[in-house]
C-alpha positions in Angstrom: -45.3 -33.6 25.5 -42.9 -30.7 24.4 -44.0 -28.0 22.6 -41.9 -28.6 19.3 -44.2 -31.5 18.9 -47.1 -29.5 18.8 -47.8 -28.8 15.2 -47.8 -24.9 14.7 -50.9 -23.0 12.4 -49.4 -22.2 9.2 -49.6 -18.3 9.1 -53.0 -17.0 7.0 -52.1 -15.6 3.3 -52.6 -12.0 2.6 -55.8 -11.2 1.0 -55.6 -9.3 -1.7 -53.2 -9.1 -4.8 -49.6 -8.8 -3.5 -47.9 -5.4 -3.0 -44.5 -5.1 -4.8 -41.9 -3.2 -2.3 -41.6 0.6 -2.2 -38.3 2.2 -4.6 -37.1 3.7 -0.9 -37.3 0.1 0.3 -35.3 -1.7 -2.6 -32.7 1.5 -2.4 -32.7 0.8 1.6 -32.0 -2.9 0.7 -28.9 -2.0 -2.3 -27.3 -0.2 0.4 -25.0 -2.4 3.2 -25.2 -1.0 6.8 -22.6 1.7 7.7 -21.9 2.1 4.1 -22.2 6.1 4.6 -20.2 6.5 7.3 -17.4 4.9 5.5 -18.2 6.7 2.4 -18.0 9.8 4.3 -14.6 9.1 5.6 -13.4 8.2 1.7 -14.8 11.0 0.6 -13.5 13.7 3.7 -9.8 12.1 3.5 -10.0 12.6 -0.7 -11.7 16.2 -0.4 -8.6 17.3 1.9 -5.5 15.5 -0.9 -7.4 18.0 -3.4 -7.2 21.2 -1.0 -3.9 20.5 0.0 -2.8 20.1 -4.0 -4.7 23.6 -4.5 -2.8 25.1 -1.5 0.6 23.6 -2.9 -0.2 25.2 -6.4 -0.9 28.4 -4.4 2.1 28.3 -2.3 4.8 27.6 -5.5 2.4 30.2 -7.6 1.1 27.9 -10.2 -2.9 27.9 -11.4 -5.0 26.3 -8.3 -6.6 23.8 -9.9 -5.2 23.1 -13.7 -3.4 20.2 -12.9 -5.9 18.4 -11.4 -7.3 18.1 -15.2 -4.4 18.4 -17.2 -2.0 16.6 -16.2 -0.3 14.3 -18.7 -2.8 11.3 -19.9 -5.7 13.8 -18.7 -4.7 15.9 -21.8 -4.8 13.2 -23.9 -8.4 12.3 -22.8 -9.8 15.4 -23.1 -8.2 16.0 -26.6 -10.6 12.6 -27.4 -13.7 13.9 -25.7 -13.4 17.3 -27.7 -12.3 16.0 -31.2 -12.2 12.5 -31.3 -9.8 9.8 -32.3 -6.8 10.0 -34.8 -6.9 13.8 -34.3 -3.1 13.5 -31.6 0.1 12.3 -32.6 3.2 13.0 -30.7 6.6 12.0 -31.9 9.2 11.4 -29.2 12.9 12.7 -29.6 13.6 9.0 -30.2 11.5 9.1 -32.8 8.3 6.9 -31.9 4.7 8.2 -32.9 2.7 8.0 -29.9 -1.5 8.0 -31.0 -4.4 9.2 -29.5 -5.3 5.5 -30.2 -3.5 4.1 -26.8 -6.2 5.4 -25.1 -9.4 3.6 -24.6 -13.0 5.5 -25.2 -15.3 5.3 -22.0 -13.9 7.8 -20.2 -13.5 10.6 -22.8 -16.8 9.4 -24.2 -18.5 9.8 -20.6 -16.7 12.9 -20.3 -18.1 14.0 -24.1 -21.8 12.6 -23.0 -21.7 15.1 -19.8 -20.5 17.7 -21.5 -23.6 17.5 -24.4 -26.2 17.9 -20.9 -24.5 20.0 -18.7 -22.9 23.5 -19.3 -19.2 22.6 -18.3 -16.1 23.0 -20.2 -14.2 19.0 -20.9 -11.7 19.6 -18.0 -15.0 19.8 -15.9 -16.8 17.6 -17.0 -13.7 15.1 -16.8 -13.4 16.0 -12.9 -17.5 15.5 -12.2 -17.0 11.9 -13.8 -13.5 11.1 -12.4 -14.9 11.5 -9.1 -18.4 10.7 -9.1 -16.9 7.5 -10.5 -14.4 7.5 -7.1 -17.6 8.0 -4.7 -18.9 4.9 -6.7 -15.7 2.6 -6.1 -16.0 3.2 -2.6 -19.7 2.2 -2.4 -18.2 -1.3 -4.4 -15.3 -1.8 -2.1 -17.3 -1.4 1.1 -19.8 -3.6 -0.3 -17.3 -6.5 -1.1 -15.6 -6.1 1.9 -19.0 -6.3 3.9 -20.1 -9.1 2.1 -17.2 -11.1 2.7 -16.2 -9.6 6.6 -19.0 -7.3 7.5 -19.2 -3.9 8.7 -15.8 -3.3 10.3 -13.6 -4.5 7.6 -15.4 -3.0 5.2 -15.0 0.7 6.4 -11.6 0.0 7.0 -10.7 -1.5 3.6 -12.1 2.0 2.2 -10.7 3.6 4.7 -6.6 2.3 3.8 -7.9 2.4 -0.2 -8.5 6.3 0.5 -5.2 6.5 2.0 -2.6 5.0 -0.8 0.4 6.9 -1.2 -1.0 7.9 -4.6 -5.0 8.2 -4.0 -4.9 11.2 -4.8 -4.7 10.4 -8.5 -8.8 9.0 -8.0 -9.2 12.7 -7.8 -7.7 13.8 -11.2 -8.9 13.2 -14.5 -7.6 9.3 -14.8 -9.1 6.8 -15.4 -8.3 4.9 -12.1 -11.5 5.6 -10.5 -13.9 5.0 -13.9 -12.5 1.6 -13.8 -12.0 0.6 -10.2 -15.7 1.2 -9.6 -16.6 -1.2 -12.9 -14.1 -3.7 -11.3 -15.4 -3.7 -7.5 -19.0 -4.1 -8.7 -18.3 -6.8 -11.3 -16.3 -8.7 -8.3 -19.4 -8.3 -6.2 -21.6 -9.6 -9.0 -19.8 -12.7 -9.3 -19.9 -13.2 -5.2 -23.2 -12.8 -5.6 -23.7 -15.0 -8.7 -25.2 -12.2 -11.0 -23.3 -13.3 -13.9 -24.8 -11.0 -16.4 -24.6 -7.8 -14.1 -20.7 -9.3 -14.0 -20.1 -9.7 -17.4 -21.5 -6.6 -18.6 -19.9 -4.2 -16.0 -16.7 -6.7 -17.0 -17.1 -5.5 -20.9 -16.8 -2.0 -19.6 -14.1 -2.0 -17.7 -12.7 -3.7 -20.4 -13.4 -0.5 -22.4 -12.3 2.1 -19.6 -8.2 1.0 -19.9 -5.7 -1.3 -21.3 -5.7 -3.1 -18.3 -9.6 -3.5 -17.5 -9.4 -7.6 -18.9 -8.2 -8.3 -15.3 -11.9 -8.2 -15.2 -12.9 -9.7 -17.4 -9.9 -13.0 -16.6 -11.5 -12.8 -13.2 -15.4 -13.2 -14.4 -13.9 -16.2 -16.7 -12.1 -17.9 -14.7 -14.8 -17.8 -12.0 -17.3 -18.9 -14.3 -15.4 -21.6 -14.9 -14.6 -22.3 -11.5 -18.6 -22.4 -10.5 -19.2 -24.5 -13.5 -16.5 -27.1 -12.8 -18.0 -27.1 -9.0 -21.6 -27.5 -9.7 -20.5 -30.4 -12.4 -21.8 -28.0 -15.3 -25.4 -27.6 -13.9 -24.9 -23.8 -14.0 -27.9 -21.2 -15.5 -27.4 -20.2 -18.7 -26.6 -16.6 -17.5 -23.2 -17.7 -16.2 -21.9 -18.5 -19.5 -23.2 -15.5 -21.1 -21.6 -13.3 -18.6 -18.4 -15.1 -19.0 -18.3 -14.6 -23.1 -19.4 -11.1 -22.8 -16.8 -10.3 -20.2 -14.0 -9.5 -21.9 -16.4 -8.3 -25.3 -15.0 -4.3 -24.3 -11.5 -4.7 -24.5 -11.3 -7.3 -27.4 -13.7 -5.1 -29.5 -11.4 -1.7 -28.9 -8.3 -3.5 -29.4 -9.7 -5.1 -32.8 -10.8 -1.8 -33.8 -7.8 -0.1 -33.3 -5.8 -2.7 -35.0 -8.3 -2.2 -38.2 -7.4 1.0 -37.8 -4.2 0.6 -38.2 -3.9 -1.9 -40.8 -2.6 -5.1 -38.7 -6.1 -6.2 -37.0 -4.0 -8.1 -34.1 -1.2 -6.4 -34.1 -1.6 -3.0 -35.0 -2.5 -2.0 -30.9 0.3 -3.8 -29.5 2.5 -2.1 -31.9 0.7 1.3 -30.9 1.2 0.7 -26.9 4.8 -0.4 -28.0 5.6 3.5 -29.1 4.3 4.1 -25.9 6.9 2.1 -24.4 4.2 -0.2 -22.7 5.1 -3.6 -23.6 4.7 -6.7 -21.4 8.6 -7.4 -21.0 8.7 -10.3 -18.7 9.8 -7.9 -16.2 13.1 -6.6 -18.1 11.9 -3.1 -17.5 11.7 -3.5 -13.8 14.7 -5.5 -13.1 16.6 -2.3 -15.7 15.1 0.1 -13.8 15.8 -1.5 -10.0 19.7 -1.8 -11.5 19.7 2.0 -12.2 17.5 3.4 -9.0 20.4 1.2 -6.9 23.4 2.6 -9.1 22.4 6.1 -9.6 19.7 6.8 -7.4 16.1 8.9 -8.4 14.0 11.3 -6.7 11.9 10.4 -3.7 9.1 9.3 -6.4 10.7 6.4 -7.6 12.0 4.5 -4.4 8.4 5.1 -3.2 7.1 3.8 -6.2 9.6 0.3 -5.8 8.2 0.3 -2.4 4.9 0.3 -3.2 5.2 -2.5 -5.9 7.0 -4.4 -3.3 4.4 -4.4 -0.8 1.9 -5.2 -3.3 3.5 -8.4 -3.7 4.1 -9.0 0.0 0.1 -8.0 0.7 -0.7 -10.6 -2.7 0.7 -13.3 -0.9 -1.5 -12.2 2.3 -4.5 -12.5 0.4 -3.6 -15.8 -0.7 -3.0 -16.9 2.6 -6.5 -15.4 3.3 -8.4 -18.1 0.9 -10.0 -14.8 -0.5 -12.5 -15.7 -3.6 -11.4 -17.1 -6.6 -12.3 -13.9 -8.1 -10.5 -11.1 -5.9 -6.9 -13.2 -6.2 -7.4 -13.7 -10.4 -8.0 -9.9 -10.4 -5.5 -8.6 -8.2 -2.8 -11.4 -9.3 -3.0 -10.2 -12.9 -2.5 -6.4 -12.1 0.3 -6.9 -10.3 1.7 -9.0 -13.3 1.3 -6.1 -15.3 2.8 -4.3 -12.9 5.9 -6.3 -11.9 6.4 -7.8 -15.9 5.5 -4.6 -17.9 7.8 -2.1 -19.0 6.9 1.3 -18.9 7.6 4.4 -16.9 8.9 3.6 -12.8 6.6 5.9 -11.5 3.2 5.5 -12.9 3.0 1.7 -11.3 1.8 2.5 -8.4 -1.5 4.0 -9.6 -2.1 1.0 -12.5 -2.3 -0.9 -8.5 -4.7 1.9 -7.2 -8.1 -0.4 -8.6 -6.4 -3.3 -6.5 -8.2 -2.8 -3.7 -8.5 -6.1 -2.6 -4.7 -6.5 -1.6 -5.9 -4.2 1.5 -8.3 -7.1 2.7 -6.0 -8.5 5.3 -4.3 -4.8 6.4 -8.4 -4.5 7.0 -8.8 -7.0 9.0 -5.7 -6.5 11.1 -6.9 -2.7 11.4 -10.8 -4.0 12.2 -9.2 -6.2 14.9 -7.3 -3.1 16.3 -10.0 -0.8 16.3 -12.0 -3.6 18.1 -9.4 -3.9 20.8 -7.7 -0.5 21.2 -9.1 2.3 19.6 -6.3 4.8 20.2 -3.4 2.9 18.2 -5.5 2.1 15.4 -6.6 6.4 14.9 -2.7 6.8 15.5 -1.8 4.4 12.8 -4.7 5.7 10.6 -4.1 9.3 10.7 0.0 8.5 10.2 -0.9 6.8 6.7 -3.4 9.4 6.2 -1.3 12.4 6.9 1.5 10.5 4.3 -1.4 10.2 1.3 -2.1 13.7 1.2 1.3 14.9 1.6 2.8 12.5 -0.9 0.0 13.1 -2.8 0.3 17.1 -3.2 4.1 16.2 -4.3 3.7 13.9 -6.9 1.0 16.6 -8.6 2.0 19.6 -7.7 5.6 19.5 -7.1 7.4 16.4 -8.7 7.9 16.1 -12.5 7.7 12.5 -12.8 5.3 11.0 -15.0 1.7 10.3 -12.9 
């Protein structure tokens, strides 16, 4: 007779009532394997982009660390978290009023909140949430990629997303890092099917920039996409998240345009003085005629290169059968991107919360690293060694619009 035939004792319950597990051992549990080790990378290849902007400022003689808080939007934002809206207006030399209003409130109002606890001044408190809110990002896009391709992709999709050419704006007081750490958790809610976790961390994202209801399309349309699966026997929690995804970004902009007397209109018409329209892509394709007729300083080919290669790595991920989720999200960034108008140069960073275009540049690098170690530090310290540099220049040096 073989022994799977033998029926096995049913293990004895514990006496007693049961013991819930320790906060240690839930934290323990939150937390993928290797995560610090790859947060630890993010966060030593970030430190050294800010040291070598404060050693650019001190070479060329400017204040060490000022534009590291106050550069262009960051401005803005802290004139918000100080005073409050409708207290900023600039008029352009082409005449176009240009409103505090552009700007959406969780960032200044987290900025504001820290401020009221801790004794630092806005541009402080601005840089403790910027990149607190970077360390936080990381965590999400190590947990995505581990719990899509394990441990090895994981630290190297964090390890490329701290070495963009323009990474070094996750270190200044943008928004960029606020609202890629909302995205890359609310993307790891809905692989996970926690559809309320996704739909509120969707809401504010929503509320952190103009284009935070990529979020929200994603939790939708992946709502939808579960529901049509499962032939509608979903939990109720899936279509609350889903309606209370893009609640953030729907309530500011109907506020705004309340404010201004044309409830749908009035924000479009606000961004519009801004120059940030969505064009169809008429603002690139002007742009890419002038950059080829007249050429542009280093910032702006880079820039068309990076947009390029976003498209390229797009069609990667595609390839990839990523999730429903991480294609909707990245796929309408990059159409934001590619058909909004706007200045050249800033691009690149609205693609900086993209993080999963890097998914199969991970997984070529994880294979590398697997295979031979010494090429894959070669061709990580190259991209490294371009981030930082690049990324001293565009905020210390260049003039170009961040």
């Amino acid at each position: 007779m073989s022994t799977s035939s033998v029926p096995r004792p049913e293990p004895a319950a514990p006496s007693g009532p049961a013991r819930r597990p320790s906060l240690p051992r839930i934290a323990r549990r939150g937390v993928p394997e290797g995560a610090l080790p790859a947060l630890a990378l993010f966060a030593a290849v970030r430190l050294a982009g800010v040291l070598l902007v404060i050693l650019t400022n001190d070479l060329r003689g400017h204040p060490l660390v000022r534009n590291l808080a106050h550069s262009w939007d960051s401005r803005w934002y802290l004139h918000i978290a100080a005073h409050g809206y409708g207290r900023l207006i600039w008029i352009t030399p082409e005449g176009a009023v240009q409103s505090d209003w552009a700007f959406f409130p969780l960032y200044p109002a987290l900025i504001r909140g820290v401020t009221a606890v801790l004794p630092l001044t806005p541009a402080q408190g601005a840089m403790l949430v910027g990149w607190a809110a970077a360390v936080v990002a990381a965590h999400g896009v190590f947990t995505v990629g581990h719990h899509l391709y394990g441990r090895g992709v994981a630290t190297a999709l964090v390890a490329l997303w701290a070495a963009l050419p323009h990474a070094v704006e996750l270190t200044i007081a943008y928004t960029e890092s606020l609202f890629a750490a909302l995205a890359a958790w609310a993307l790891y809610c809905v692989l996970r099917g926690r559809w309320l976790w996704a739909g509120a961390l969707a809401a504010l994202a929503g509320l952190s920039r103009p284009s935070g209801f990529a979020v929200a399309v994603a939790v939708a349309l992946a709502a939808v996409h579960e529901a049509l699966r499962r032939r509608g026997r979903v939990p109720a929690s899936l279509w609350a998240g889903a309606v209370l995804a893009p609640m953030g970004w729907l309530g500011y902009v109907l506020w705004v345009g309340d404010r201004a007397g044309d409830l749908l209109g009035g924000y479009l018409r606000i961004q519009s003085a801004w120059d940030s329209r969505f064009d169809l892509g008429a603002g690139s394709l002007g742009f890419l005629r002038a950059l080829l007729l007249h050429g542009g300083h280093v910032v702006y080919p880079v820039a068309l290169l990076i947009v390029a290669a976003a498209v390229l790595l797009f069609a990667l991920l595609c390839l990839e059968r990523a999730p429903l989720c991480l294609v909707v999200f990245t796929g309408v960034l990059i159409l934001l991107v590619a058909g909004g108008s706007g200045s050249f140069s800033s691009k690149p960073r609205f693609l900086l919360p993209a993080f999963p275009l890097l998914i199969p540049m991970a997984r070529a690098l994880a294979r590398s690293w697997r295979l031979r170690r010494a090429p894959a530090v070669l061709v990580y310290g190259a991209l490294a060694a371009v981030s930082l540099l690049f990324g001293a220049y565009v905020v210390a040096v260049a003039h170009s619009p961040l």
